[in-house]
Structures are given as C-alpha cells and as structure tokens.
C-alpha positions as CSV (number, residue, x, y, z in Angstrom):
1,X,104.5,123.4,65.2
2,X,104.0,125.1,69.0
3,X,101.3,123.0,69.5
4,X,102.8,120.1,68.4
5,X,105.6,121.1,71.3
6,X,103.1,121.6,73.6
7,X,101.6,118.7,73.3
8,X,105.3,116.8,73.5
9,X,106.1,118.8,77.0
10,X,103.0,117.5,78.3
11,X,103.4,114.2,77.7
12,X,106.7,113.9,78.4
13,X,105.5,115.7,82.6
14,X,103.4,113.0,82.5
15,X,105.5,110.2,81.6
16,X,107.9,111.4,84.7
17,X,105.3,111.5,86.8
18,X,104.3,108.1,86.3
19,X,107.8,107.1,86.2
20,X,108.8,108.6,89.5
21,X,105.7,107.9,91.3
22,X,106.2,104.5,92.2
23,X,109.9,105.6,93.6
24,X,107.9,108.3,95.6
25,X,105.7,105.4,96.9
26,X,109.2,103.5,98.4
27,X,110.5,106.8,99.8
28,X,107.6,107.8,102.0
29,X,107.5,104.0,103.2
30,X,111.1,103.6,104.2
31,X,110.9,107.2,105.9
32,X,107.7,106.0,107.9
33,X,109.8,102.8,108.7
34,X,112.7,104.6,110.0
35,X,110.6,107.0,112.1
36,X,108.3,104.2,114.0
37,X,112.4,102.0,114.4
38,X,113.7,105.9,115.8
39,X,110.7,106.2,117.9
40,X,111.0,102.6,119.5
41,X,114.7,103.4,120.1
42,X,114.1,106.7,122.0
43,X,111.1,105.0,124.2
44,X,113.2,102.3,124.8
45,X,116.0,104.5,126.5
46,X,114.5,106.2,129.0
47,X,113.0,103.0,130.3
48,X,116.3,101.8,130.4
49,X,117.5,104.3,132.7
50,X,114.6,104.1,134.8
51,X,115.4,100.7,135.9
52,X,119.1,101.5,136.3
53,X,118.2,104.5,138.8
54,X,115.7,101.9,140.9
C-alpha cells in the first residue's frame, strides 16, 4: 500500500510539473518583454534631456 502511495505522489509532481511548465514558459517571456520595453524607456530619457539642455 506505501508503495502504491509513492508511486501516486510521484506521478501526480510530475503531472504539475508538466502542467505548470508551459505557464512558466509565458512568465519568463513576458518578464524579458517588460525589461527590454523598461530599458528602452530609461535610454530614451536621458536623451531627451540632453537635447533640451542643448
């Protein structure tokens, strides 16, 4: 009966593993999406200024 538990725990990690992966996936591409938009914004400022001041 234990093993038969065992067995059960360990497919059932598995199964949410493979069901959360994908989601995983979408989360680290929106958050490297975000950080390149961020990044644009912030170089994008200072250059701004720059031609203000001259």
């Amino acid at each position: 009966m234990n093993k038969l538990i065992e067995h059960i725990k360990k497919v059932a990690i598995e199964d949410t593993r493979l069901f959360f992966e994908p989601l995983a996936a979408v989360k680290r591409l929106i958050r490297r999406v975000a950080t390149a938009i961020a990044s644009r914004i912030r170089r994008s400022k200072p250059n701004d200024k720059k031609d203000d001041d001259q």
